[in-house]
C-alpha positions as a LaTeX table, in Angstrom:
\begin{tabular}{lrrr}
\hline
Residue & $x$ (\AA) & $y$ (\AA) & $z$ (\AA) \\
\hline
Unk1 & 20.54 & 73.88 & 39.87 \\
Unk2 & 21.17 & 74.35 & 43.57 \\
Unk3 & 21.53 & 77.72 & 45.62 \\
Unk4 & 22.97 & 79.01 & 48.88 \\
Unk5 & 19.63 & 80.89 & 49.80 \\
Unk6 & 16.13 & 80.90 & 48.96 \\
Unk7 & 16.45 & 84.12 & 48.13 \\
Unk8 & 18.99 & 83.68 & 45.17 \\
Unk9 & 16.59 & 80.86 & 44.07 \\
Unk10 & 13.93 & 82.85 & 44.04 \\
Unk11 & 16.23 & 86.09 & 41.80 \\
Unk12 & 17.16 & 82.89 & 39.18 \\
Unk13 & 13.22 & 81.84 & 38.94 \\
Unk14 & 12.40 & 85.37 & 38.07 \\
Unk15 & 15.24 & 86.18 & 35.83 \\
Unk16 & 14.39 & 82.58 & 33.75 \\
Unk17 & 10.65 & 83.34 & 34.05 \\
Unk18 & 10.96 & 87.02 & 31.88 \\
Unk19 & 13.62 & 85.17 & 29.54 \\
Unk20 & 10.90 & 82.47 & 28.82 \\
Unk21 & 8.50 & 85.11 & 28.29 \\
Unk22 & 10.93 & 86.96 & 25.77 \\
Unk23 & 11.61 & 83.06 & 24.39 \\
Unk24 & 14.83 & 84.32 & 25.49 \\
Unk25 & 15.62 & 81.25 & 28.02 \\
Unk26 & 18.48 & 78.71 & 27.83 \\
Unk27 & 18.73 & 75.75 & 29.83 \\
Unk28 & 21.97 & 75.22 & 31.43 \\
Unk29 & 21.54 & 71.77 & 31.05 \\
Unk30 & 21.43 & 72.09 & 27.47 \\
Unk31 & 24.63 & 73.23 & 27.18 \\
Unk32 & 26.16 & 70.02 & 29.24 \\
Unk33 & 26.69 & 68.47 & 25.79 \\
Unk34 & 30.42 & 68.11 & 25.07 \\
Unk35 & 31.51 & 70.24 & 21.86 \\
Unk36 & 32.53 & 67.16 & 19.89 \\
Unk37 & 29.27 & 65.37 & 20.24 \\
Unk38 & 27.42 & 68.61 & 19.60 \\
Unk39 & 29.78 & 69.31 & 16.38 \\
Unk40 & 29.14 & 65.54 & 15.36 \\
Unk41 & 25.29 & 65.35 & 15.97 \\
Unk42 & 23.91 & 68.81 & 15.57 \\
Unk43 & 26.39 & 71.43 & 13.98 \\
Unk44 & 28.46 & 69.22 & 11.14 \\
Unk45 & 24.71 & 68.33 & 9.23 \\
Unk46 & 24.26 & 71.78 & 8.43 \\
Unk47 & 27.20 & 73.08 & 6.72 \\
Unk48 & 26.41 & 74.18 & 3.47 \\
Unk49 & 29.34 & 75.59 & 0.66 \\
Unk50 & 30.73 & 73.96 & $-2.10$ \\
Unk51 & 32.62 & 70.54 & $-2.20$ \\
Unk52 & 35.94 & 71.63 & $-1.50$ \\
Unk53 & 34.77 & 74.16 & 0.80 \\
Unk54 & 33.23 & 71.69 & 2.82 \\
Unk55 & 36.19 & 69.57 & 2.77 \\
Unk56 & 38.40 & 72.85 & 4.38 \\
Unk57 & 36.00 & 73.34 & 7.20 \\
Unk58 & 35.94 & 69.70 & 7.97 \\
Unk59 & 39.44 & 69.43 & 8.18 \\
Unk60 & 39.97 & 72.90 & 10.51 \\
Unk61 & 37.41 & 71.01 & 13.08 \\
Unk62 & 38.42 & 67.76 & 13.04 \\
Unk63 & 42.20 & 68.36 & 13.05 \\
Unk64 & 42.48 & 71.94 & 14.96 \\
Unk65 & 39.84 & 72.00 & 17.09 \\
Unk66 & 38.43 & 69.06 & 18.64 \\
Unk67 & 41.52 & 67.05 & 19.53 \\
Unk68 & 42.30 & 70.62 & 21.84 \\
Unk69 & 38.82 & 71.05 & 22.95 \\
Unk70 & 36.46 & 68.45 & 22.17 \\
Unk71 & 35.81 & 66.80 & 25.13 \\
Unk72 & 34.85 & 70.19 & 26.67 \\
Unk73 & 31.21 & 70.97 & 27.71 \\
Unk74 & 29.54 & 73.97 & 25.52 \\
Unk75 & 28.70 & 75.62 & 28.84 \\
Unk76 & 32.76 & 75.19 & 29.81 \\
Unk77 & 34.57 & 76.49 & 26.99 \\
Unk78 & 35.08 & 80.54 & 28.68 \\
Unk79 & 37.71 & 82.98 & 27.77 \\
Unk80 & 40.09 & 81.48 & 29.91 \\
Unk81 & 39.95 & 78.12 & 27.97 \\
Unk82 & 39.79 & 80.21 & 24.62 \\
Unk83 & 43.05 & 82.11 & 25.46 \\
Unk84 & 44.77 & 79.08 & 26.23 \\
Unk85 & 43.59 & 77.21 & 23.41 \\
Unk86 & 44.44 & 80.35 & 21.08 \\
Unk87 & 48.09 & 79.93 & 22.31 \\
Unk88 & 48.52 & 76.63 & 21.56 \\
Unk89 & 46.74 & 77.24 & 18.17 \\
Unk90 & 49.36 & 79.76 & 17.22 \\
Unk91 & 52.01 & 77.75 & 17.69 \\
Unk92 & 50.61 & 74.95 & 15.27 \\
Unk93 & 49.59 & 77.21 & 12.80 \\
Unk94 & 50.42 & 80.17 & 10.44 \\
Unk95 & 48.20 & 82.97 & 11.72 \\
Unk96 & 46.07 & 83.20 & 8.73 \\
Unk97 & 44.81 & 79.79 & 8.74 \\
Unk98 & 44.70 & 80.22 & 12.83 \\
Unk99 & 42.10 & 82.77 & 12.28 \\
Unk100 & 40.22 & 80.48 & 9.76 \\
Unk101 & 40.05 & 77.62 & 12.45 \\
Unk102 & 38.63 & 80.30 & 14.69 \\
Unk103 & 35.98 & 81.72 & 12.73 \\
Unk104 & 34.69 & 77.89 & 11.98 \\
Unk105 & 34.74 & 77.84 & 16.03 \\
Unk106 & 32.78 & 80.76 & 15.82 \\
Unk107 & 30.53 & 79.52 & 13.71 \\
Unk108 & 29.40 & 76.21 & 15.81 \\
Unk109 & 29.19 & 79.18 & 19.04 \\
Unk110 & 26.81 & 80.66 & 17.07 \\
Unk111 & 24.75 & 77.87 & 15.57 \\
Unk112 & 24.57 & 76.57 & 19.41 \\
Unk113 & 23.60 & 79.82 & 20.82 \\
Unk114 & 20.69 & 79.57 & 17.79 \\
Unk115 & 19.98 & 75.90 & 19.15 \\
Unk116 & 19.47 & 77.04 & 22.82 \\
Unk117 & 22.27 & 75.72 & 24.62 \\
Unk118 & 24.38 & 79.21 & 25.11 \\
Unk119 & 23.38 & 82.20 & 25.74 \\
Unk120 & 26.39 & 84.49 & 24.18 \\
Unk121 & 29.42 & 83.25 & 21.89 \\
Unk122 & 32.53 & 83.09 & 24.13 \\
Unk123 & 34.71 & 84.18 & 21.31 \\
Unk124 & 33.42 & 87.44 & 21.23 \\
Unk125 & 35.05 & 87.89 & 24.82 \\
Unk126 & 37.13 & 90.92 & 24.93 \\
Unk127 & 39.72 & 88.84 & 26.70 \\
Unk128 & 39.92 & 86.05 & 23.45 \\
Unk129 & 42.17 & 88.03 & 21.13 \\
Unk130 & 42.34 & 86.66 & 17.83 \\
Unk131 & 45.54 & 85.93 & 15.88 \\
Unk132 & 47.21 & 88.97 & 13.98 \\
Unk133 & 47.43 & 88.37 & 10.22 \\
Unk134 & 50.30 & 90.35 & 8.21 \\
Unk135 & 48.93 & 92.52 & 5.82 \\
Unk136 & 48.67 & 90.75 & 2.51 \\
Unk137 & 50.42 & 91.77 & $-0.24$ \\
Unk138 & 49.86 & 89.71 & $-3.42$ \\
Unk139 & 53.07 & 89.62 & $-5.26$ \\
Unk140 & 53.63 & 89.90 & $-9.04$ \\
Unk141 & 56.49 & 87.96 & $-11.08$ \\
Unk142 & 58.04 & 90.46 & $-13.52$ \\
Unk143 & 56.52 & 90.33 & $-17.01$ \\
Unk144 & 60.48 & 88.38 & $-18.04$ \\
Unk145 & 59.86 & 85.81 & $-15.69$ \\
Unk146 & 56.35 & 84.68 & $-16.95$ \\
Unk147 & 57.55 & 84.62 & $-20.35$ \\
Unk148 & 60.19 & 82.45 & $-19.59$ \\
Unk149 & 58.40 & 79.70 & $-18.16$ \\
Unk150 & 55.46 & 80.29 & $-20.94$ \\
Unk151 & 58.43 & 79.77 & $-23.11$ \\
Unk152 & 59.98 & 76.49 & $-21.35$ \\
Unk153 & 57.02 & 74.94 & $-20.38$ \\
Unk154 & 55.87 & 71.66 & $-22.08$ \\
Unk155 & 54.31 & 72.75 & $-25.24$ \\
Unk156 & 51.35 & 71.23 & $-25.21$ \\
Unk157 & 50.40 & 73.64 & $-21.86$ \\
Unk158 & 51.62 & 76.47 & $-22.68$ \\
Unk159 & 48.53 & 77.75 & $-23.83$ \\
Unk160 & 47.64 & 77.08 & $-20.23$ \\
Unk161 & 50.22 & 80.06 & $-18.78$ \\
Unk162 & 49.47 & 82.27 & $-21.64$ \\
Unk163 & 45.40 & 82.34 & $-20.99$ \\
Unk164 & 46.12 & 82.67 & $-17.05$ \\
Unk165 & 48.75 & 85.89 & $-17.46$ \\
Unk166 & 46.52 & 87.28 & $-20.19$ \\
Unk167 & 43.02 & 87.08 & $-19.21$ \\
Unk168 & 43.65 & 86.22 & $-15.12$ \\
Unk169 & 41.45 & 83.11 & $-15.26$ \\
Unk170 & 42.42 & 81.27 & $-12.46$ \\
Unk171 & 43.99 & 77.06 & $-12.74$ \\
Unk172 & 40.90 & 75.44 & $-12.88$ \\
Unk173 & 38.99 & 77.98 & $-15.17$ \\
Unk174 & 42.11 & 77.42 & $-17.85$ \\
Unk175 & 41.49 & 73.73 & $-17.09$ \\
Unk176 & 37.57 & 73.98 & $-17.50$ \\
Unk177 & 37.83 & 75.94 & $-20.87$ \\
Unk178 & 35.96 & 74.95 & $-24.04$ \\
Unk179 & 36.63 & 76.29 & $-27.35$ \\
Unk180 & 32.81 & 77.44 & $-27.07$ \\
Unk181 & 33.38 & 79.97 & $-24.61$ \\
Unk182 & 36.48 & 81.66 & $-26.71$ \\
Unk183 & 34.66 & 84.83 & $-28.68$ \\
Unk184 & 37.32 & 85.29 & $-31.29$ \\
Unk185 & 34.66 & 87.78 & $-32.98$ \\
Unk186 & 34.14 & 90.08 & $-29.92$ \\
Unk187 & 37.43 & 89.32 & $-28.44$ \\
Unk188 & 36.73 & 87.96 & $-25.24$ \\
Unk189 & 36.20 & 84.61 & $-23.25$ \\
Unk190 & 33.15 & 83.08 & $-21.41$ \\
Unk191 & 34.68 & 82.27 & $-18.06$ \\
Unk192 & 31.52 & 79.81 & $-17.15$ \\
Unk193 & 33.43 & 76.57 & $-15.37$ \\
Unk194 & 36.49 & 75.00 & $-13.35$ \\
Unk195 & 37.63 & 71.66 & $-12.82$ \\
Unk196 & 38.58 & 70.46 & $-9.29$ \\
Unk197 & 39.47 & 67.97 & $-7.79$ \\
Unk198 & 38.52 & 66.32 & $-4.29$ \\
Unk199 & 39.11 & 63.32 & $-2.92$ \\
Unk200 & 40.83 & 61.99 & $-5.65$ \\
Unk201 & 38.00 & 62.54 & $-7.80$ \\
Unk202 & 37.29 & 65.60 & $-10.97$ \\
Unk203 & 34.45 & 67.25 & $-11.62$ \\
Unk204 & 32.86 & 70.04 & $-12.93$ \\
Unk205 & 31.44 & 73.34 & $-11.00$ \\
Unk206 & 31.04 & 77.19 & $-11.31$ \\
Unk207 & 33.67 & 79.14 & $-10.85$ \\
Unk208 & 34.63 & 80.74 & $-7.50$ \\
Unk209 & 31.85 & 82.34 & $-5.91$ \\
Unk210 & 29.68 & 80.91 & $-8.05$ \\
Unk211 & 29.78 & 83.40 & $-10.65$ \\
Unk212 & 30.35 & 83.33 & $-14.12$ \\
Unk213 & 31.58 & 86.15 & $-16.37$ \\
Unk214 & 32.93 & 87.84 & $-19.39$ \\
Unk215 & 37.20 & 88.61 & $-19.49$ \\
Unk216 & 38.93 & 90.84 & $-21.87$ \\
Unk217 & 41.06 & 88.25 & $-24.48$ \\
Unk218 & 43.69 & 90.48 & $-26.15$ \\
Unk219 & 44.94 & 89.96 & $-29.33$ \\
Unk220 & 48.12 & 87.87 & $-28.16$ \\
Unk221 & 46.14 & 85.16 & $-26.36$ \\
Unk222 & 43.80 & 84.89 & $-29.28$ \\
Unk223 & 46.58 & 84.80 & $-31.98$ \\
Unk224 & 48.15 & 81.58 & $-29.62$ \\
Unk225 & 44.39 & 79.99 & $-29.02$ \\
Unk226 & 43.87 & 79.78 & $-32.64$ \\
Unk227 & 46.97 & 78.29 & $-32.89$ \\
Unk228 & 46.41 & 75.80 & $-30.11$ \\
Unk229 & 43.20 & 74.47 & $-31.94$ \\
Unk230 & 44.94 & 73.24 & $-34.84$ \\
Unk231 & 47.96 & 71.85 & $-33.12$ \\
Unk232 & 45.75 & 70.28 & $-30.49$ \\
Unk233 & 42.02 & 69.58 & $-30.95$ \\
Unk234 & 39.69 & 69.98 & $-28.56$ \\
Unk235 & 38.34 & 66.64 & $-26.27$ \\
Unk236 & 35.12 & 66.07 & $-25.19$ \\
Unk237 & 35.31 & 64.96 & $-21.11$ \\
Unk238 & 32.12 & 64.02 & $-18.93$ \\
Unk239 & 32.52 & 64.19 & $-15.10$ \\
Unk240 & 29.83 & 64.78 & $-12.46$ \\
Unk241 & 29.16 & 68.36 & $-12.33$ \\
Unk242 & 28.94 & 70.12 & $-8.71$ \\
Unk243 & 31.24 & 67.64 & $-6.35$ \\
Unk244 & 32.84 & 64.26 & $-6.99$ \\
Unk245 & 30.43 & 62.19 & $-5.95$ \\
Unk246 & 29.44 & 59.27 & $-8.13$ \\
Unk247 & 25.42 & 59.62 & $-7.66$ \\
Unk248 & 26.17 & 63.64 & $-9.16$ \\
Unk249 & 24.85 & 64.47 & $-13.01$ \\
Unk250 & 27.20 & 64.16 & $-14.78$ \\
Unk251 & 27.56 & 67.16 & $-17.79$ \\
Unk252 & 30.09 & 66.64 & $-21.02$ \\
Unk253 & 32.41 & 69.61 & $-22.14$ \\
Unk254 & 34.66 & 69.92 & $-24.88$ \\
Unk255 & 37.97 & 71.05 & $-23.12$ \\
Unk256 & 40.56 & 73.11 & $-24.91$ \\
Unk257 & 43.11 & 71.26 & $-21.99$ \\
Unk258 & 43.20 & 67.66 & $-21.51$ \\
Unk259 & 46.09 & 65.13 & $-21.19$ \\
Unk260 & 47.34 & 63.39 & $-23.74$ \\
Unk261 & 44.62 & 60.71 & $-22.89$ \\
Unk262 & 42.01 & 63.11 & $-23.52$ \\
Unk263 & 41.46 & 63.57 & $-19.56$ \\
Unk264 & 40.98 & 66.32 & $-17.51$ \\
Unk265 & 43.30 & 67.85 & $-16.14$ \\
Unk266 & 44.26 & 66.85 & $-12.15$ \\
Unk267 & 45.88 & 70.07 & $-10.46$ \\
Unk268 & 48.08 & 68.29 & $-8.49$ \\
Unk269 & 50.10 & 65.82 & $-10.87$ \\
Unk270 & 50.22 & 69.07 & $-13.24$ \\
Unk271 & 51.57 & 71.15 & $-10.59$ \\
Unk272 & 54.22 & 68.61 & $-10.25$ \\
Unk273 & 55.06 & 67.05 & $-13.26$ \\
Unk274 & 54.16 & 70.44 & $-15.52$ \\
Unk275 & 54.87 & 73.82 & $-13.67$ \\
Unk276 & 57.54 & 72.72 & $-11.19$ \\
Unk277 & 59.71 & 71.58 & $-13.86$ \\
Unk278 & 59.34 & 74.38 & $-16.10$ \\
Unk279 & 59.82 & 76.50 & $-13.09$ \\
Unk280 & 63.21 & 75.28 & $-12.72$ \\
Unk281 & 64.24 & 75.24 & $-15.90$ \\
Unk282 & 63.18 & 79.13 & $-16.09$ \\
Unk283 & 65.40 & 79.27 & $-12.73$ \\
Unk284 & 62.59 & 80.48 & $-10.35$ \\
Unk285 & 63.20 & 77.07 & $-8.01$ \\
Unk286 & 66.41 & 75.15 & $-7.98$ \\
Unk287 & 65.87 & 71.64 & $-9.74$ \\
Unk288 & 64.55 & 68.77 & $-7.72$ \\
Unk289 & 67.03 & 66.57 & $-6.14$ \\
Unk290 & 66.70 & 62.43 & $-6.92$ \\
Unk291 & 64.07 & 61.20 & $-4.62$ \\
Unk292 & 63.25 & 64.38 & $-2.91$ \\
Unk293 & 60.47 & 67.00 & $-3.33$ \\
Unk294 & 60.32 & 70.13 & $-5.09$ \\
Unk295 & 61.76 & 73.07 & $-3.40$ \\
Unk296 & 58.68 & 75.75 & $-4.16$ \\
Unk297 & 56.70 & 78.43 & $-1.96$ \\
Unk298 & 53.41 & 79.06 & $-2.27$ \\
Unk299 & 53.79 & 82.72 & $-3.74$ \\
Unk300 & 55.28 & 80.72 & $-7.49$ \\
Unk301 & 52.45 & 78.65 & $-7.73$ \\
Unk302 & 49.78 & 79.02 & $-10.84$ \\
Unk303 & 47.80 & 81.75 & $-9.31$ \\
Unk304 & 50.65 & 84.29 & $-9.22$ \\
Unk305 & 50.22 & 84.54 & $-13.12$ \\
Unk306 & 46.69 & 85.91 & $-12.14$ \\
Unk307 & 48.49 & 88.54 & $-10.17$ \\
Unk308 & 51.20 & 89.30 & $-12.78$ \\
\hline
\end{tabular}
């Protein structure tokens, strides 16, 4: 570093002599590092989360964030560039997922101020105003409009919306379910796995959170399991358990859901060739045109029978 006076030399040299002291010190030339190569060598190693979760943070970084500010030096990235950045960010992105992309920014701010190359985390800048997010109201379908597409849906899943609007396990609990964790006795179910899928690839894992537990089955649901196990048998599956990657244990379930291969069940080709349809023939989404996509919002996906 290089000063107009002795004098200010002199006030620095103190000022980083008691920070030493307090192992408070930071040296500016640590922070010199551009964000992308500090994301790339230092920050991306340590992010921890499941599979999927891992995947979403990636993806905010990669795609929202260091094509706008990557080439930036730690030290350089102030409220002024924040502001600017936020503006741009808003109009790329609905403001919920803006504020996701800025608390992963947050998080390498922090992680470098822990590594010694900042000493505060610009985005806590009174100036850097996040995103506002609408308030979020979860909506329900009414009970008529469940039944209908429980009703129209192909029969071998219907079990699939009934379990879902009954007991509120979410798409890939119902598609994680083994006849072992239905208590018919005690009248409830074991909700102890999910199916995902990532990268092409299933596997097994704990449901959200992590946690397992114990839902209410009412009589209804258990009336149309029993059912279900005599129209449709149960399949044994074995996929890696945790993530998708090949080198993962892999753990063998009996599914109460499978194709009519005896696979597991991928969310996206049943979201497309299962509930859209049956959507539209319930008349929640007007039928597909040839060679186009489905016309569907996010709020009549799967999950709103966990709502309802």
């Amino acid at each position: 570093m290089s000063f107009a006076t002795l004098e200010d030399a002199k006030a620095w040299l103190r000022r980083a002599g008691t920070d030493s002291e307090r192992g408070e010190f930071v040296d500016p030339r640590d922070g010199s590092i551009t964000l992308a190569d500090y994301v790339t060598r230092f920050w991306k190693a340590g992010v921890r989360g499941a599979p999927g979760t891992i995947k979403r943070v990636d993806e905010r970084v990669r795609l929202h964030i260091l094509p706008h500010i990557g080439t930036v030096a730690l030290r350089d990235i102030s409220a002024t560039v924040l502001r600017s950045y936020i503006t741009t960010l808003e109009a790329e992105c609905a403001p919920r997922y803006a504020q996701q992309i800025l608390t992963s920014l947050s998080n390498i701010f922090e992680t470098a101020i822990d590594d010694k190359r900042l000493v505060r985390n610009p985005m806590r800048a009174k100036s850097v105003r996040w995103p506002k997010v609408p308030e979020d109201q979860r909506e329900a379908w009414p009970l008529a409009t469940a039944q209908r597409v429980r009703d129209v849906i192909n029969q071998r899943y219907r079990v699939a919306v009934v379990v879902a609007l009954g007991c509120g396990l979410r798409q890939g609990e119902v598609f994680g379910l083994s006849p072992e964790d239905v208590d018919f006795e005690r009248g409830v179910i074991r909700v102890r796995r999910q199916v995902q899928l990532l990268n092409g690839r299933l596997y097994f894992t704990l449901p959200k959170g992590g946690k397992t537990r114990i839902v209410d089955m009412p009589r209804s649901v258990a009336a149309e399991l029993a059912a279900y196990f005599l129209l449709y048998p149960a399949v044994e599956v074995e996929l890696p358990w945790g993530g998708p990657e090949l080198e993962r244990e892999k753990r063998t379930f009996t599914l109460v859901l499978t194709t009519k291969y005896g696979n597991a069940i991928r969310a996206n080709i049943f979201n497309d060739e299962v509930w859209k349809p049956a959507l539209a023939k319930a008349g929640v989404i007007p039928m597909r045109e040839k060679g186009k996509r489905w016309m569907a919002s996010r709020k009549d996906g799967f999950h709103v029978l966990r709502h309802t």
